[in-house]
N, C-alpha and C positions, 0 to 999 in steps of 0.2 A: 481523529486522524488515523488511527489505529482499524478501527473498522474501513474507512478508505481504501489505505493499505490492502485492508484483506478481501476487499471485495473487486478490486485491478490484481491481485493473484489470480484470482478465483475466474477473473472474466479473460484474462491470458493465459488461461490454464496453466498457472502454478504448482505444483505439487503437495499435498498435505504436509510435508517436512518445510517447503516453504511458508506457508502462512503458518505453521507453529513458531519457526523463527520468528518471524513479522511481531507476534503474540506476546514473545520473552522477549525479545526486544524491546516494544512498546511496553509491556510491565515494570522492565528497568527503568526507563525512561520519565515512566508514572511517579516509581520511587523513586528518582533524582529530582524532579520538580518538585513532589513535596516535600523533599531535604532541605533542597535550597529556598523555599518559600512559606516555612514553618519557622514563624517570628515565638513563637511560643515555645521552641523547642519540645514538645510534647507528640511530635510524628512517631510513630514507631512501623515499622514494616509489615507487622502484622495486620496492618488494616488494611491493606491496600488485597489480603487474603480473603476478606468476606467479600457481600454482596456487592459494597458500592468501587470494588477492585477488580480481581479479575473475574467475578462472575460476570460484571455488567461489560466488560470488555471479550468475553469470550461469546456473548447472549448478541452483543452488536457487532463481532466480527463474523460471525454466524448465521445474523438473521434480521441484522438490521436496516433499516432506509438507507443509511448510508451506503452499506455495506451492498446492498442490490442495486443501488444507483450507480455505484462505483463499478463494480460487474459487468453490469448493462452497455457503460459507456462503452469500457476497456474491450468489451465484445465485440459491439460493434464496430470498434478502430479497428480492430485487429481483423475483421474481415474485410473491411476499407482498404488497408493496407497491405492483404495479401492480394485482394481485386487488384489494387493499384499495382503490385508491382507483378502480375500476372500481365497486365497488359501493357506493362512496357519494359518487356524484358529485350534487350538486345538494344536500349535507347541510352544515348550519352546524354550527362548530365550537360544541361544548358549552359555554356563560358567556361566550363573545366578547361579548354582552349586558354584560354586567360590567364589559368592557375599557375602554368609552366613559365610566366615571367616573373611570378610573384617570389 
């Protein structure tokens, strides 16, 4: 989900301070599911420091399928949606007429 995230920054041109957020965010996040779903009690925070933590969440916010799929999409919306509202600029919304009895 975290690579998702980071690849709709990246494909709405986000900012590098955003998607770090997105990153500590989601690493907190990581560490709170495995708090709350360590029947063993034997989690400790450190693990989530090596590779299967945030190396592989920085590796797939980065460069991964997800993470390009997600880009990709968010790209081409975002040129959909600036086409779109380039050619119908100066258009009322459809039944906004409507709204003013509501």
């Amino acid at each position: 989900a975290v690579a998702l995230g980071a690849g709709l920054c990246d494909g709405l041109g986000g900012s590098a301070s955003s998607k770090a957020a997105l990153l500590r965010q989601g690493l907190a996040e990581m560490d709170g599911f495995c708090r709350l779903f360590d029947t063993t009690h034997s989690y400790q925070s450190a693990t989530l420091l090596g590779s299967c933590g945030v190396a592989d969440l920085v590796v797939s916010s980065y460069s991964g399928r997800n993470r390009l799929c997600a880009a990709r999409f968010a790209s081409t919306m975002r040129g959909r949606l600036s086409q779109e509202s380039n050619n119908k600029e100066n258009v009322r919304m459809e039944g906004d007429e409507d709204l003013e009895g509501v």
